[in-house]
Each structure stands twice: as structure tokens, then as C-alpha cells.
N, C-alpha and C positions, 0 to 999 in steps of 0.2 A: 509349566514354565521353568520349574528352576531345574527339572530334569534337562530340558533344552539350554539353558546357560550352563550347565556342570558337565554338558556335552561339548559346547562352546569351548570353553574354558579347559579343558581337556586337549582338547583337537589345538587350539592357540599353543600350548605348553608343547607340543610334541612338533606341530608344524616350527615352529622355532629351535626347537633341540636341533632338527633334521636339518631346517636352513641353513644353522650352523655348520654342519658336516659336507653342506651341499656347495656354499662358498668357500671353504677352505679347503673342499676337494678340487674344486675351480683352479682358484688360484695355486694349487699344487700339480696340475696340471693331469688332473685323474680324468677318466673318462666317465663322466656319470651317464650310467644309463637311462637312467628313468628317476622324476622326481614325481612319488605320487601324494595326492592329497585324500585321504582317507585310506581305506584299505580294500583290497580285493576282494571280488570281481569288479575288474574295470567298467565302468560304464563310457567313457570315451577318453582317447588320449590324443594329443600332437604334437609332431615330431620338429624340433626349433632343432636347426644343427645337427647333433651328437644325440643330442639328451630330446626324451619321451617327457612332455609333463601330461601327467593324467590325472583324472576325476573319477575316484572309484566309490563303491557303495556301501561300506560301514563309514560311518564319519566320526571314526575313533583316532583324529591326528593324520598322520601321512611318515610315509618313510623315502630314502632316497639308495636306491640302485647305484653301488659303485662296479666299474668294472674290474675284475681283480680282487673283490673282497671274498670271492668263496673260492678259498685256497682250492677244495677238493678239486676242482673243475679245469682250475689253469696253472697250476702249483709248479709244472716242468714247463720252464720255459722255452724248451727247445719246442713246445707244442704252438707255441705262439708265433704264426711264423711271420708277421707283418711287422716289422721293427718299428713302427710309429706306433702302432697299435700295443708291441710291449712294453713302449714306453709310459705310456697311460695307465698302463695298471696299475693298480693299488700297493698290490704285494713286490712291487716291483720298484718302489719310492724306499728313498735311505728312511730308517726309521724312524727319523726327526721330524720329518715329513708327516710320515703318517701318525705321530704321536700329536703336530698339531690339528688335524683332519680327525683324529679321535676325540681329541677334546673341544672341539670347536662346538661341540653341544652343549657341552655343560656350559662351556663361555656364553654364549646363546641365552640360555635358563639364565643364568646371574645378570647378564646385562638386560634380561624383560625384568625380571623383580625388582633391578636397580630402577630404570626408568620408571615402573610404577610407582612406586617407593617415593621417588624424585616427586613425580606427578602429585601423591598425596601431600605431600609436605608443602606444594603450594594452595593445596585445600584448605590445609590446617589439621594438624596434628596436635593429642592430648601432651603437655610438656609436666611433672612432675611440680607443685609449686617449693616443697618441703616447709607448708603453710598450711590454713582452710582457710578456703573463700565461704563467705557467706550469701548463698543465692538467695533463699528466702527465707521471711522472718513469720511465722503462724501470727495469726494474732491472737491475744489473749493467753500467752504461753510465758516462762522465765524470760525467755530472752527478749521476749515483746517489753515486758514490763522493765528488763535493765535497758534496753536503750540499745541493742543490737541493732545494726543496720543491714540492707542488703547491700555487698559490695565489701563489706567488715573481713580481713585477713585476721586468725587468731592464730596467733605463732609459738603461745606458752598457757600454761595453768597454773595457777598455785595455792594450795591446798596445805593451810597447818606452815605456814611458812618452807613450804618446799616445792620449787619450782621445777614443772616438767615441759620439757618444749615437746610443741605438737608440731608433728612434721607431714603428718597424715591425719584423711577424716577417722580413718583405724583410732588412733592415737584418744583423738576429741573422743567420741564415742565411749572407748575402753572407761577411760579415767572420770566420765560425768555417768556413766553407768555404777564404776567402783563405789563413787563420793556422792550420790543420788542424796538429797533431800540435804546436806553440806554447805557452807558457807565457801564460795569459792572464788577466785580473782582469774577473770581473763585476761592475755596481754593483746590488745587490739590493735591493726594498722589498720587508719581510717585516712585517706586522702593523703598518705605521705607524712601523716602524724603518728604516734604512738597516744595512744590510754590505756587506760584500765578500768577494769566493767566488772563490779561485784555481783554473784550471781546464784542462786541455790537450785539446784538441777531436783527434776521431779523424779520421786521414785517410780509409781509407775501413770506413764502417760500415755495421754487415748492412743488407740492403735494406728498406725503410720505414723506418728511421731516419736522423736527421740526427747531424754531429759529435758532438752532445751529449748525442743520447737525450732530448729531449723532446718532449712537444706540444705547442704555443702556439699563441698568437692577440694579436692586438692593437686587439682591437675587446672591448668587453663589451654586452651586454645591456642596456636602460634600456627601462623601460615611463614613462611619462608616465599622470597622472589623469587622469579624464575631463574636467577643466575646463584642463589644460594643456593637454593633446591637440589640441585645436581652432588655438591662437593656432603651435604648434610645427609644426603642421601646414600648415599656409597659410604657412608662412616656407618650410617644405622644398618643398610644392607652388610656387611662383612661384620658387624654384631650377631647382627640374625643368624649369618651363616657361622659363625666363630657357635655362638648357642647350639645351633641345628647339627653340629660335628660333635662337639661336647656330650648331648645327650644320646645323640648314634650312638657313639663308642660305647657310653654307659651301658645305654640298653643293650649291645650285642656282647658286653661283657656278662651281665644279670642272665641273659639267655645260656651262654655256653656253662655260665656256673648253677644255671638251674635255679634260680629268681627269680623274684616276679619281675618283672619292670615295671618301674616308677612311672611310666608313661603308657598310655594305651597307643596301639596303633590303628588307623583308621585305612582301610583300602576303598575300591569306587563308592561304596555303596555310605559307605561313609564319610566320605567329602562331598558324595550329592545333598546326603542330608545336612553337612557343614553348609554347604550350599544356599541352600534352602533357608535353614537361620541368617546368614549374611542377608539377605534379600529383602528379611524386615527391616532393615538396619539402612537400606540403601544403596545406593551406586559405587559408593568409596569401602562400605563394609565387603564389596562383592572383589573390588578390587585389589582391596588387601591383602585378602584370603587367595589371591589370586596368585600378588608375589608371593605368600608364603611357601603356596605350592612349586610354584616353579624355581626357588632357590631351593629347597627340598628335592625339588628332581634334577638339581645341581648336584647337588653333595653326593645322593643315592647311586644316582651313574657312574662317581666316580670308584663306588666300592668295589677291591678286587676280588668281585667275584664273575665267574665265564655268565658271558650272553647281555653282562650292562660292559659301558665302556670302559671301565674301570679293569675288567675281565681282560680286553683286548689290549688294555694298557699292559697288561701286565705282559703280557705273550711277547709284546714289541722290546718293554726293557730285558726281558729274558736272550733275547736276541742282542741287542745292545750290549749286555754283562758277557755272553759266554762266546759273541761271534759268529752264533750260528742261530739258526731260525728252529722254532720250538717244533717237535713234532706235529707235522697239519693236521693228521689221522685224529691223533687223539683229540688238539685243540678242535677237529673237528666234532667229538663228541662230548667233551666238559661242556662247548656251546652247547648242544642239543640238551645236557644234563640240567644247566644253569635254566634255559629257557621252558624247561620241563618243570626245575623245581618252582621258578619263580610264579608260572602260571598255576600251578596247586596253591604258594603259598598266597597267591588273591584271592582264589575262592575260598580256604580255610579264613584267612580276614573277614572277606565278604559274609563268610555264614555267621561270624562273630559280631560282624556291623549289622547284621538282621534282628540276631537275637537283643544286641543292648536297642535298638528303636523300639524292639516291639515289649522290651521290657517299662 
């Protein structure tokens, strides 16, 4: 099952990427040839118009056929001899053009993570309290015996006349572990009131319980309405994305300088099994991990390097800056190089995502 969701989920993020390219080649007036869903051998197609949509037999995503994009092929326009027909080409649109038709995927990827994003946030998303909640009280423990309630927010400690605010369950935890078996003053919000709750923390308590015997948390629950959702969304998505840029550069700097990186990276076989753990967790755990992926294959595509969009971006501002079009020849083999390296560098991942599961 979660092999088939993570195939799901896959195929969703790339059919969207390609959509993207596929209406903004539209509306730039490209001729698409063929919009396919999955990947070759075709098992059946049909022909609307212009454009082929087909149903092929890997169900790894889909890709979309422009005409005009394999410079080798149609690169001398004198070769093209149907003037409506070289109007439609690819390579044949001012570069504005096709800068937005290149990026119209990654716009694509950011606006499904946004939407998800959005969508959770009317579920109800964890919010930060910079407090603890007290969900449950043991019985028969410190905090049973001071008078702890479930529902009790503890905001501060103080210990020997020196007061520490708890902003986190980290916080609580740390400081009734330090002060164990101590004479201590909690600062309590109970119903909109404040008290105070003298308390001696156990030094060591039965197992699953902490000094105090309770349960907390410091996060609460917040669903957002359908008309918040959207604006709360797109703030936290372009976080995510601002984060997901930040530790790229990182880690591709740690690589060229021969560092470890701070971050591991996960390829298929690694986000099946991310997968897989979402799936205990639920239908919004599955989700999340959803946009995460597909604002990550925002960012990713945009890097300049040949064979992701980022690669093609770069060819078009080269053309832009010097007036003239990059050499095809070679842009035609940095692509074959790029899509050569990148597919080694999945299965080098991939052998690396086998090895940490099976460790």
C-alpha cells in the first residue's frame, strides 16, 4: 500500500510540474505535441486538435511534448517550411516567452504545496504556545498531590528565588530533572487566572513518567477558516520554501568544499519509506509530506544545472545577455551529461536509502 501511495504521489508532483509547462505553452502559443501521463511504451493515445494525450505504461508522472524543444532537429529555420507551423515552435518564441513556459513548473509544484498547506491549516495545525499545557495529571504523583490540573498552562519556575520562564515542555522537563527532589514554585494559568503551586519533583520516577507525573505539550491545535487558510498559507509555504533554499545552498557548499552535510538526502527509495511512516500518522501526515515534496521539486528544478529547468533557464538568459542563442550542439550534450549525471546520482542515493533501512 504505501509503495502504491508513494507511486501516487510521485506521478501527482510531476503530472503538475508538466501541467504547468503544458498551459503555459498553450497560452504562448507552442504547439504541443503530445501530453503523456506516465512514461513509455504508450499503451493508447488520442489525438484532440494538435496535441496527442496518451496513457503509457510506467506510472512514474507524465511528460509533455513541445514542438520545437529538440533544437537538434529543427534548429535552421529555413528547414521549417510551413510559416504557421514555425510560428509554434518553441525555439522560435522571444525568450520571455519561453522563460515563462520553462518555469511554469516549478509555479505548478509551489502552488500544489501552497493549496495543501492551505487545506491543512483548515484541519488544524500544531501552533507553538511559548507555555505547557497540562493534558494529564498521574494519580498518585507530585503534581497529583500539589493540586495540578489537566487544562493548567505553566509559564514560569522558580527555584531559590530565581525565576525561569518555561516556554517549552524542553524547558519544564530540563529544570524539574536539574532540581529533582527541591522545593519548587510553579507559575500556573488556570481558567484565565494566574497561581502558584509549590511542588518537589521526584528524583527518580517509575518509568513513563517524568519528576511530576504529567503529560504536556506546548503546542496547541489551531484550524484556520476557509478564507484564512489561503493568506496563512502562502506565508508558511514561502517559509518552507525560504528554509528549503537556505539549506540547499548549505549543503552544496559543504559538498564542493568536501564536508559532511548537516542534512542527509533521501532519493525514491527514501521518501517511499518516508512514506510509509506518514501513513501511521494518517491522511494529513501523508499529506504534508506531500507538499513538502513538491515545494522541494520547486526549488530543485530551479538549480542551474543542464537537464532540470533551471539548466534551460540558464541557456535562454545566455541568449538574453549576449543577443545570441547558446550553442545547440553542445547545449545539446551538457543536457544528455546533466540527465546522465542525475540518473547515477538517484541510484548512488537509492543504494544509500537501502543501506540506512536495512541498518
Amino acid at each position: 500500500m504505501s509503495i502504491l501511495i508513494f507511486l501516487l504521489i510521485l506521478s501527482l508532483l510531476v503530472l503538475v510540474h508538466e501541467f504547468g509547462h503544458f498551459i503555459a505553452a498553450k497560452k504562448n502559443g507552442v504547439l504541443v505535441e503530445e501530453f503523456g501521463i506516465g512514461f513509455p511504451p504508450r499503451l493508447f493515445g488520442i489525438k484532440i486538435k494538435e496535441t496527442v494525450y496518451s496513457l503509457n505504461l510506467i506510472p512514474l508522472g507524465g511528460f509533455v511534448k513541445l514542438y520545437g524543444e529538440e533544437y537538434d532537429k529543427i534548429y535552421q529555420k529555413s528547414k521549417i517550411k510551413n510559416q504557421k507551423l514555425k510560428n509554434k515552435a518553441f525555439i522560435n518564441k522571444n525568450p520571455w516567452q519561453r522563460i515563462m513556459i520553462i518555469i511554469a513548473g516549478v509555479i505548478g509544484n509551489f502552488l500544489l504545496g501552497w493549496f495543501l498547506i492551505a487545506y491543512l491549516f483548515t484541519q488544524g495545525v500544531p501552533v507553538p504556545l511559548n507555555k505547557v499545557l497540562i493534558e494529564k495529571v498521574e494519580k498518585n504523583t507530585p503534581a497529583y498531590f500539589a493540586g495540578l490540573k489537566k487544562g493548567d498552562f505553566i509559564y514560569a519556575l522558580e527555584f531559590n528565588q530565581k525565576k525561569f520562564p518555561i516556554n517549552s515542555a524542553s524547558d519544564l522537563i530540563t529544570l524539574t530533572k536539574k532540581y529533582a527532589g527541591k522545593k519548587l514554585t510553579l507559575f500556573v494559568e488556570r481558567k484565565a487566572k494566574k497561581i502558584t503551586i509549590n511542588i518537589i519533583p521526584r528524583k527518580n520516577p517509575p518509568k513513563n513518567q517524568g519528576p511530576l507525573g504529567v503529560i504536556i505539550t506546548s503546542y496547541e491545535i489551531k484550524k484556520y477558516s476557509f478564507y484564512q487558510a489561503p493568506y496563512f498559507g502562502l506565508i508558511h509555504s514561502l517559509t518552507i520554501t525560504k528554509k528549503i533554499i537556505s539549506e540547499l545552498v548549505k549543503t552544496l557548499i559543504q559538498l564542493i568544499t568536501f564536508k559532511k552535510p548537516d542534512v542527509s538526502v533521501a532519493g525514491p527509495i527514501g521518501i517511499a519509506y518516508f512514506t510509509q511512516e506518514a501513513l501511521k500518522f494518517g491522511k494529513n501526515a501523508v499529506l504534508e509530506l506531500m507538499a513538502l515534496l513538491s515545494l522541494n521539486l520547486a526549488i530543485v528544478n530551479l538549480l542551474p544545472f543542464p537537464a532540470l529547468d533551471g539548466g534551460r533557464l540558464f541557456f535562454v538568459f545566455y541568449e538574453l545577455i549576449t543577443k545570441k542563442p547558446f550553442n545547440k550542439k553542445l547545449e545539446k550534450y551538457l543536457n544528455l551529461f546533466g540527465f546522465i549525471f542525475l540518473i547515477t546520482l538517484a541510484i548512488l542515493v537509492s543504494i544509500n536509502d537501502i543501506i540506512k533501512i536495512y541498518r
